[in-house]
PyMOL Python script that loads the backbone (N, CA, C, O; Angstrom):
from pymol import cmd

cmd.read_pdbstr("""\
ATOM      1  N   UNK A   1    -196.639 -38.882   8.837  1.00  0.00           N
ATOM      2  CA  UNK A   1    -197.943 -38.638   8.250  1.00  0.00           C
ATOM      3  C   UNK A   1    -198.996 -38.654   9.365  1.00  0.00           C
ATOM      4  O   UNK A   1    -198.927 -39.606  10.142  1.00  0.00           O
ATOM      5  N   UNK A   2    -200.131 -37.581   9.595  1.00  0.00           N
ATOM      6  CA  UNK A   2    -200.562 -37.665  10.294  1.00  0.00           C
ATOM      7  C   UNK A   2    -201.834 -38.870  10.399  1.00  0.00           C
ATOM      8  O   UNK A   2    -202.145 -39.523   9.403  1.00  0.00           O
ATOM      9  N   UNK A   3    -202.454 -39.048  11.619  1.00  0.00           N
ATOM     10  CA  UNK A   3    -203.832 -40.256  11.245  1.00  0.00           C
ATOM     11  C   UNK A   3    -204.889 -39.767  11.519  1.00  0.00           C
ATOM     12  O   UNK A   3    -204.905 -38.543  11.650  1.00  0.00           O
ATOM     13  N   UNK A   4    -205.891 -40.371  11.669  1.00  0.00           N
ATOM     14  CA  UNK A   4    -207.200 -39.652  11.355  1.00  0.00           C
ATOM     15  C   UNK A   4    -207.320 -38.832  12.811  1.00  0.00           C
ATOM     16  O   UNK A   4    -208.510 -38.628  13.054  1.00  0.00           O
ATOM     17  N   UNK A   5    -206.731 -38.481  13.503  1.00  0.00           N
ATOM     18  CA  UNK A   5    -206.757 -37.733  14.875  1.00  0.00           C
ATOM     19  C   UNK A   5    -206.096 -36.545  14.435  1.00  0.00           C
ATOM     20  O   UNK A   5    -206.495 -35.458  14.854  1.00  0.00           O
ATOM     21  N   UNK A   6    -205.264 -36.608  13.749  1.00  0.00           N
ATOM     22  CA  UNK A   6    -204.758 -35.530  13.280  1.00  0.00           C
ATOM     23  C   UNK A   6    -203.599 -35.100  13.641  1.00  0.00           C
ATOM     24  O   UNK A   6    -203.241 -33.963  13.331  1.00  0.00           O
ATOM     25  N   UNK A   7    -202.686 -36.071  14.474  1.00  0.00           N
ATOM     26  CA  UNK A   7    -201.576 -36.016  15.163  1.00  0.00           C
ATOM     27  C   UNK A   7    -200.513 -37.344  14.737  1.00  0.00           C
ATOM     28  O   UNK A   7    -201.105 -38.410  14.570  1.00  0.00           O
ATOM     29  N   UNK A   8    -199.767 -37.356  14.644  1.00  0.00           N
ATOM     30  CA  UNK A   8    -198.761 -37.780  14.091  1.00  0.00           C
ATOM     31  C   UNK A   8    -198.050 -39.730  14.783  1.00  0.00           C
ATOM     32  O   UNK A   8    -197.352 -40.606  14.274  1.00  0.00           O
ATOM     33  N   UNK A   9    -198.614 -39.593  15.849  1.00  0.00           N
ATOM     34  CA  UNK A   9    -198.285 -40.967  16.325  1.00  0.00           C
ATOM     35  C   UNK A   9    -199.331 -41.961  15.951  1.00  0.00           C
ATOM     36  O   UNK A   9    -200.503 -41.789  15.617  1.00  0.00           O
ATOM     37  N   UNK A  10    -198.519 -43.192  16.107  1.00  0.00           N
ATOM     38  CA  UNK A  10    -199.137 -44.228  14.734  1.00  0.00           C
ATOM     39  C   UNK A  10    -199.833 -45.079  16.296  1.00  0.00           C
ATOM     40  O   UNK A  10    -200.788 -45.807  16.024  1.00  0.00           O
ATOM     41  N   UNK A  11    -199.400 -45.034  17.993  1.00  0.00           N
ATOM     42  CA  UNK A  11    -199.439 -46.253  18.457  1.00  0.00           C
ATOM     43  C   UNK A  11    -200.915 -45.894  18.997  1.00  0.00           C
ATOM     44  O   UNK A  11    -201.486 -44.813  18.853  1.00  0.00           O
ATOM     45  N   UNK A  12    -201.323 -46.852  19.544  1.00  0.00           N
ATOM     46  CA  UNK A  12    -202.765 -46.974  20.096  1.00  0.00           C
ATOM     47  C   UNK A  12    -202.685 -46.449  21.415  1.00  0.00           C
ATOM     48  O   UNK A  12    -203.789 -46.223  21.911  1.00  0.00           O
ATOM     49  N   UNK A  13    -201.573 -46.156  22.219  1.00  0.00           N
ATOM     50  CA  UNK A  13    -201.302 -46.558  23.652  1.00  0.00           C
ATOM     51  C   UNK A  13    -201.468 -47.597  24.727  1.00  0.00           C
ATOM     52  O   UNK A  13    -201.678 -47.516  25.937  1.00  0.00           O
ATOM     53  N   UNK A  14    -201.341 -48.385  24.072  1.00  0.00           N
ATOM     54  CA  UNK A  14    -201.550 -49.939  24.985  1.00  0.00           C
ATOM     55  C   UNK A  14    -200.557 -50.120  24.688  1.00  0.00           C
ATOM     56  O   UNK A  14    -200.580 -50.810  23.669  1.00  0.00           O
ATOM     57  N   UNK A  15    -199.110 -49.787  25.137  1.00  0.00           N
ATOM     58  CA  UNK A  15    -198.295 -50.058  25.790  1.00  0.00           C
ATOM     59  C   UNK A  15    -196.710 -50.841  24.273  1.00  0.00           C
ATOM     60  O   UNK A  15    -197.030 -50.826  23.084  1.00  0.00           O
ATOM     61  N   UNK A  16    -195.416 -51.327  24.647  1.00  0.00           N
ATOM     62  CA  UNK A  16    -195.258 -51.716  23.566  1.00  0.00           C
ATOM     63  C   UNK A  16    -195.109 -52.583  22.604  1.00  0.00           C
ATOM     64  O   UNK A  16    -194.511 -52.628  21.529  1.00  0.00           O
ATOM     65  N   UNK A  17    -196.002 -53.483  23.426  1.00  0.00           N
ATOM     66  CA  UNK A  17    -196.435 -54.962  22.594  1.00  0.00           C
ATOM     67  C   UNK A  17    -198.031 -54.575  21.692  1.00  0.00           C
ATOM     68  O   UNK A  17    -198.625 -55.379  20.973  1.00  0.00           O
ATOM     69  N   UNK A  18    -198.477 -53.105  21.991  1.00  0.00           N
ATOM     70  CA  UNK A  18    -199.708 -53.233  21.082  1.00  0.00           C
ATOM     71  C   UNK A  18    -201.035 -53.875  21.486  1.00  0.00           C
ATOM     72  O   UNK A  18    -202.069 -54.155  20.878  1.00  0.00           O
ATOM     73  N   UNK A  19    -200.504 -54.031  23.049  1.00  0.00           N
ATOM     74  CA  UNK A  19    -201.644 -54.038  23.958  1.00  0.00           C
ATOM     75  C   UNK A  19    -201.923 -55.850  23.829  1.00  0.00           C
ATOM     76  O   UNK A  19    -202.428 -56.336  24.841  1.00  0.00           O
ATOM     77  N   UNK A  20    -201.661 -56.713  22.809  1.00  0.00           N
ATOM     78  CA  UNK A  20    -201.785 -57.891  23.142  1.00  0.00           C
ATOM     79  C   UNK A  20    -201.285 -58.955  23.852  1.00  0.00           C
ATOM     80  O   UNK A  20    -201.851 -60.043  23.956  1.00  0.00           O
ATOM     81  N   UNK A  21    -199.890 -58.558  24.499  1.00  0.00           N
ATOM     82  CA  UNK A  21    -199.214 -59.227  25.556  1.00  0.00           C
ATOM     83  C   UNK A  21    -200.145 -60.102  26.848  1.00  0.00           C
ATOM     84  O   UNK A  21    -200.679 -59.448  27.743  1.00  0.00           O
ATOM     85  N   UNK A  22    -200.195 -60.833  26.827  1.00  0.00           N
ATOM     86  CA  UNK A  22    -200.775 -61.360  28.076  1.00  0.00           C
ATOM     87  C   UNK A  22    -199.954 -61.300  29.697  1.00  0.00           C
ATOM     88  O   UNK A  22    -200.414 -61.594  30.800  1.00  0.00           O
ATOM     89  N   UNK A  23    -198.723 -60.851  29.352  1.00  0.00           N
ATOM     90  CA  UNK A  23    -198.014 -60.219  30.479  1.00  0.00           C
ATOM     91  C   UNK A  23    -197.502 -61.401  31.870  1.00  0.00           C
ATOM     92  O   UNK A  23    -197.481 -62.617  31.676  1.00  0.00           O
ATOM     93  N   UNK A  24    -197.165 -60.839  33.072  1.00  0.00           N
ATOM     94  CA  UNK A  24    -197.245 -61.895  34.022  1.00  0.00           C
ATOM     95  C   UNK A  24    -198.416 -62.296  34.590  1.00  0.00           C
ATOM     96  O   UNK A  24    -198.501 -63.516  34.726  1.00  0.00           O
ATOM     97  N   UNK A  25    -199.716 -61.395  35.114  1.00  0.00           N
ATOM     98  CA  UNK A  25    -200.891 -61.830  35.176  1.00  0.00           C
ATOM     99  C   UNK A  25    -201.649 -63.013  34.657  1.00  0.00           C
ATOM    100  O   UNK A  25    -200.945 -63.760  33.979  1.00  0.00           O
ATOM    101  N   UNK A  26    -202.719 -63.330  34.775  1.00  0.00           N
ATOM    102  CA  UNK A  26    -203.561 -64.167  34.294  1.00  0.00           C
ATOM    103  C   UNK A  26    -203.619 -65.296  34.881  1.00  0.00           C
ATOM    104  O   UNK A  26    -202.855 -65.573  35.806  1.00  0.00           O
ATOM    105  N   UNK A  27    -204.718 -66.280  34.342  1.00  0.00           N
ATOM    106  CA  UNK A  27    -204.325 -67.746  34.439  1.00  0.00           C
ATOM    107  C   UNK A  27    -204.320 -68.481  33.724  1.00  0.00           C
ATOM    108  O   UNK A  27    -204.664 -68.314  32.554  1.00  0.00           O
ATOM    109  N   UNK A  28    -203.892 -69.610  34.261  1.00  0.00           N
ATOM    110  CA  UNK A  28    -203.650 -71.310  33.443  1.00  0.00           C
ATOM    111  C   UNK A  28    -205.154 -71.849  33.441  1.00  0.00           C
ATOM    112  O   UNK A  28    -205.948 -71.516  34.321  1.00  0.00           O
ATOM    113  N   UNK A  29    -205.438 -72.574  32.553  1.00  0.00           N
ATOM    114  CA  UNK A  29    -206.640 -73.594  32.506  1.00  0.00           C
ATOM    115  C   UNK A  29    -206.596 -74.552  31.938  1.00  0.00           C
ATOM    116  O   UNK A  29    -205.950 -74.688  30.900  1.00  0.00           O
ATOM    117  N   UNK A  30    -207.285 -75.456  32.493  1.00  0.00           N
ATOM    118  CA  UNK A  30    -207.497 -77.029  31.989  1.00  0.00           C
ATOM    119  C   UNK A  30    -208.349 -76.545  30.869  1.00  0.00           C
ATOM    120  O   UNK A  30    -209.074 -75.673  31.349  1.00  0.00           O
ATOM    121  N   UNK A  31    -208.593 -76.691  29.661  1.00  0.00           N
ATOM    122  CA  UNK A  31    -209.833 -77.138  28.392  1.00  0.00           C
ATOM    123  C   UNK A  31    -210.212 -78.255  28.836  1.00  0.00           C
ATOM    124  O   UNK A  31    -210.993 -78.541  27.929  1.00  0.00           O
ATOM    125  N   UNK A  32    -210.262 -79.129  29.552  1.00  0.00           N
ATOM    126  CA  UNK A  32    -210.511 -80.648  30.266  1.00  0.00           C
ATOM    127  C   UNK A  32    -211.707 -80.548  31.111  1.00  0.00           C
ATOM    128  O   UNK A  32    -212.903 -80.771  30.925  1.00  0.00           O
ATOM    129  N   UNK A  33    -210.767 -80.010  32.418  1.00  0.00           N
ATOM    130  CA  UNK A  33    -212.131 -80.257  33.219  1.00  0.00           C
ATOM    131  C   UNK A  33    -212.215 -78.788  33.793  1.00  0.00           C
ATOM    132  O   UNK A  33    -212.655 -78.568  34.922  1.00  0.00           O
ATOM    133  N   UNK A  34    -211.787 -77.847  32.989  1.00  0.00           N
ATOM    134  CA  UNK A  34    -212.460 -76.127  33.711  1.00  0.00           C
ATOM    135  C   UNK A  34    -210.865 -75.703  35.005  1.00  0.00           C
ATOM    136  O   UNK A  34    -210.380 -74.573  35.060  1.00  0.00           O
ATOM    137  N   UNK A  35    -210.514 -76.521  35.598  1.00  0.00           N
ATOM    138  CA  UNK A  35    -209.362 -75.994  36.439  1.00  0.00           C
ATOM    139  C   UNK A  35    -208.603 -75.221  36.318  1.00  0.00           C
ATOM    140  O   UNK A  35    -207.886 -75.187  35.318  1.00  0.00           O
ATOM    141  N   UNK A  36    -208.495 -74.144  37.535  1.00  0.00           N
ATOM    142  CA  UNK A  36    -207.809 -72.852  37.165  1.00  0.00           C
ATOM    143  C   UNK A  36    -206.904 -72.311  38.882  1.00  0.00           C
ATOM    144  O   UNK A  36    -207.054 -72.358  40.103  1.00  0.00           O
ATOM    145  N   UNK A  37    -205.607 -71.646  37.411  1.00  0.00           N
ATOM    146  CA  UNK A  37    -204.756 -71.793  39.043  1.00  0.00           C
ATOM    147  C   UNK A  37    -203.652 -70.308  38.064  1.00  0.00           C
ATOM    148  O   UNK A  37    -203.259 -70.246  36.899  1.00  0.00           O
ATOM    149  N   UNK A  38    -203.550 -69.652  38.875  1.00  0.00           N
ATOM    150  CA  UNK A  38    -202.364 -68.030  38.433  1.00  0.00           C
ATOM    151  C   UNK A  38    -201.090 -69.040  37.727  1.00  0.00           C
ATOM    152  O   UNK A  38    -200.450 -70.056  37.995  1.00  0.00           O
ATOM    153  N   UNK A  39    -201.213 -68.024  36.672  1.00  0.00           N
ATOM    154  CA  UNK A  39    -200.128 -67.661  35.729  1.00  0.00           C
ATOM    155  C   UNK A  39    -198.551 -67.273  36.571  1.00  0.00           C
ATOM    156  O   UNK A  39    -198.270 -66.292  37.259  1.00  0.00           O
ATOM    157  N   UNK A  40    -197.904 -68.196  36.278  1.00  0.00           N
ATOM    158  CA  UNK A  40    -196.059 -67.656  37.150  1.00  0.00           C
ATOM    159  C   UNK A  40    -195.342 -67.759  35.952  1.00  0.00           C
ATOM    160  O   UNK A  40    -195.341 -68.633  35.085  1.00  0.00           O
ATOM    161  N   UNK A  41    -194.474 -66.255  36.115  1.00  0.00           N
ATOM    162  CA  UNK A  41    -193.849 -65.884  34.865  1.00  0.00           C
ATOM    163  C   UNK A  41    -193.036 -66.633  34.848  1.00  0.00           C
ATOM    164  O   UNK A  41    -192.737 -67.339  35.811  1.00  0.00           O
ATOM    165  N   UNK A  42    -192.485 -66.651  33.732  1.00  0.00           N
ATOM    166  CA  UNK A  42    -191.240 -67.860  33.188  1.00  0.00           C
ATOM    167  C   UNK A  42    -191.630 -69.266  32.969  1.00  0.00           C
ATOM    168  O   UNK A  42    -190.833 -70.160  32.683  1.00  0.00           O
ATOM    169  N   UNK A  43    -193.393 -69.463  33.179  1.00  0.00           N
ATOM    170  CA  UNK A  43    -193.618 -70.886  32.889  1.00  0.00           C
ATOM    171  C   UNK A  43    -194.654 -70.755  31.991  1.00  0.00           C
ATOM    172  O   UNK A  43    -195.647 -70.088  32.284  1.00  0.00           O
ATOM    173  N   UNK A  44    -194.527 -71.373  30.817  1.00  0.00           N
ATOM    174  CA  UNK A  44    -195.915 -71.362  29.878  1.00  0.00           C
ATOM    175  C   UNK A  44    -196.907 -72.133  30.840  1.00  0.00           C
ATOM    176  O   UNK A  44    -196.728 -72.761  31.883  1.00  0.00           O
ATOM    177  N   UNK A  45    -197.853 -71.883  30.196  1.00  0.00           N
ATOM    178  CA  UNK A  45    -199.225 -72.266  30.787  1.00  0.00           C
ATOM    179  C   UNK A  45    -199.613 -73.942  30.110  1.00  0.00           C
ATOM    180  O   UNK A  45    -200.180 -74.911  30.615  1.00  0.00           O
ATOM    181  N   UNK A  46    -199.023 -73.711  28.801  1.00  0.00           N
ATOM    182  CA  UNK A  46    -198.767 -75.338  27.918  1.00  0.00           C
ATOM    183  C   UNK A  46    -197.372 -76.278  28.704  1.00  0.00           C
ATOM    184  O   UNK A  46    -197.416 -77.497  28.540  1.00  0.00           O
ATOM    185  N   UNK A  47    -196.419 -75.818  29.363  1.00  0.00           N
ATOM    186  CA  UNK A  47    -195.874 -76.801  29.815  1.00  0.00           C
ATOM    187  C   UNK A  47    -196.492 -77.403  31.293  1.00  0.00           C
ATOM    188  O   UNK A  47    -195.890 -78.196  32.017  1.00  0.00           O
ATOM    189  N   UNK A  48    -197.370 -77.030  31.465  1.00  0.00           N
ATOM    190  CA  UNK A  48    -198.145 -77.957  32.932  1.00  0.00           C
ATOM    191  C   UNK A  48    -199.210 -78.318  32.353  1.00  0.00           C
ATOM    192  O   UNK A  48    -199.971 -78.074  31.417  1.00  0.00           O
ATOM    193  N   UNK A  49    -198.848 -79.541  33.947  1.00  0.00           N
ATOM    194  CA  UNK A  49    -200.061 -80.360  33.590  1.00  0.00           C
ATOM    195  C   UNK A  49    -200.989 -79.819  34.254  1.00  0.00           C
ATOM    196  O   UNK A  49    -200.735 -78.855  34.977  1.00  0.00           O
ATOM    197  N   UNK A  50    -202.458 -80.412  34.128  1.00  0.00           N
ATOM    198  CA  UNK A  50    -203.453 -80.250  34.894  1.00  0.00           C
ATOM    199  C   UNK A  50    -203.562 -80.895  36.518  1.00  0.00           C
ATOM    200  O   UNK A  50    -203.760 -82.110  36.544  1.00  0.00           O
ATOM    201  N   UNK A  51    -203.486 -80.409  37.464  1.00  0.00           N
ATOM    202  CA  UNK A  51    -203.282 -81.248  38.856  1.00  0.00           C
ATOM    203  C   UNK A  51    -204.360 -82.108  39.249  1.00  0.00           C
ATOM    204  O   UNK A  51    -204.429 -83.007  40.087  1.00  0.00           O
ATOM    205  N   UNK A  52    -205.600 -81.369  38.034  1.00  0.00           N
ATOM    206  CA  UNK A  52    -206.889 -82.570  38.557  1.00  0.00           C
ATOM    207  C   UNK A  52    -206.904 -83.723  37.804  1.00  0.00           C
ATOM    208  O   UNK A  52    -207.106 -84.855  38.243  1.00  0.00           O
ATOM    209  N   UNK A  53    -206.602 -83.295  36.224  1.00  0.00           N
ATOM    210  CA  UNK A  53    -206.989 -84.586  35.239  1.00  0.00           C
ATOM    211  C   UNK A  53    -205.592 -84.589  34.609  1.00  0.00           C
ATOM    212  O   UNK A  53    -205.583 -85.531  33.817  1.00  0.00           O
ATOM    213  N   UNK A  54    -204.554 -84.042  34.602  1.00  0.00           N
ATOM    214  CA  UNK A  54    -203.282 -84.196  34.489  1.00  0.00           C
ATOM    215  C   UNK A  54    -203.244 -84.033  32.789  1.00  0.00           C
ATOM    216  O   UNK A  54    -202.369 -84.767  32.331  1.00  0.00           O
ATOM    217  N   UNK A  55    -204.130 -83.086  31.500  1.00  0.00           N
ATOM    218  CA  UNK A  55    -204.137 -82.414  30.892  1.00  0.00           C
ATOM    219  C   UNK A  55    -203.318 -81.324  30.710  1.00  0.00           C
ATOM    220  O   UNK A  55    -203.018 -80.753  31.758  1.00  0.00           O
ATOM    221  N   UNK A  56    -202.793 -80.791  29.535  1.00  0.00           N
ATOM    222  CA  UNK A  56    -202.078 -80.043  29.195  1.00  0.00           C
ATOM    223  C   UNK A  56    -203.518 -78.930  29.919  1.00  0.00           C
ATOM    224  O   UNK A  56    -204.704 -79.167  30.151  1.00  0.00           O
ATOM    225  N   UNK A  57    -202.206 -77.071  30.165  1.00  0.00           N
ATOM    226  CA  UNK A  57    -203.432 -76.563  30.391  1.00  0.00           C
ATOM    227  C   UNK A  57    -203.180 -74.987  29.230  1.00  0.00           C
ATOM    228  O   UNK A  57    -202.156 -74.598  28.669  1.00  0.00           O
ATOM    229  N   UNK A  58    -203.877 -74.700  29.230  1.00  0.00           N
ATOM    230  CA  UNK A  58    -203.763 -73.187  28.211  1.00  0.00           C
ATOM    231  C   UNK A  58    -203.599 -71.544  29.193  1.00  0.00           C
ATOM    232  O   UNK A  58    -203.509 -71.277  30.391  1.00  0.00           O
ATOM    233  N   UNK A  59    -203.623 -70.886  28.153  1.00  0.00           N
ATOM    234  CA  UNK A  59    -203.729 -69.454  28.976  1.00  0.00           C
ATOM    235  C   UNK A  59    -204.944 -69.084  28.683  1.00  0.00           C
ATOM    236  O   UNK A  59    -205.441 -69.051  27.556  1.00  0.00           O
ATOM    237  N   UNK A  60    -205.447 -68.799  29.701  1.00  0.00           N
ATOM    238  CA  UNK A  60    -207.035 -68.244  30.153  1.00  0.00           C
ATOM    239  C   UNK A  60    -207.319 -66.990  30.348  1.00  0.00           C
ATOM    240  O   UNK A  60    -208.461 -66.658  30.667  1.00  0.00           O
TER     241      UNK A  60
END
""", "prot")
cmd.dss("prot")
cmd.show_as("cartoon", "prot")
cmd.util.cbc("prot")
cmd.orient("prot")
């Protein structure tokens, strides 16, 4: 069925996670005290600690 473009593909082109992947890029952050240090694939960003205040840290 076509979409409002008038052509028949359903994807957005961002790729094939739908463009929300956060990928290997990025970084880690403290919510604590602001600290920020690159994202290494194969490690969540929730299993480290913070090296300043030793806080869990998030993806940023």
């Amino acid at each position: 069925m076509p979409n409002k473009n008038g052509n028949g593909s359903q994807g957005g082109g961002m790729g094939k996670m739908g463009g929300n992947s956060l990928g290997a890029g990025g970084e880690c952050v403290c919510t604590d005290c602001g600290h920020r240090e690159p994202h290494q694939r194969g490690q969540p960003c929730t299993e480290k600690e913070c090296p300043q205040c030793g806080k869990r840290m998030t993806r940023g």
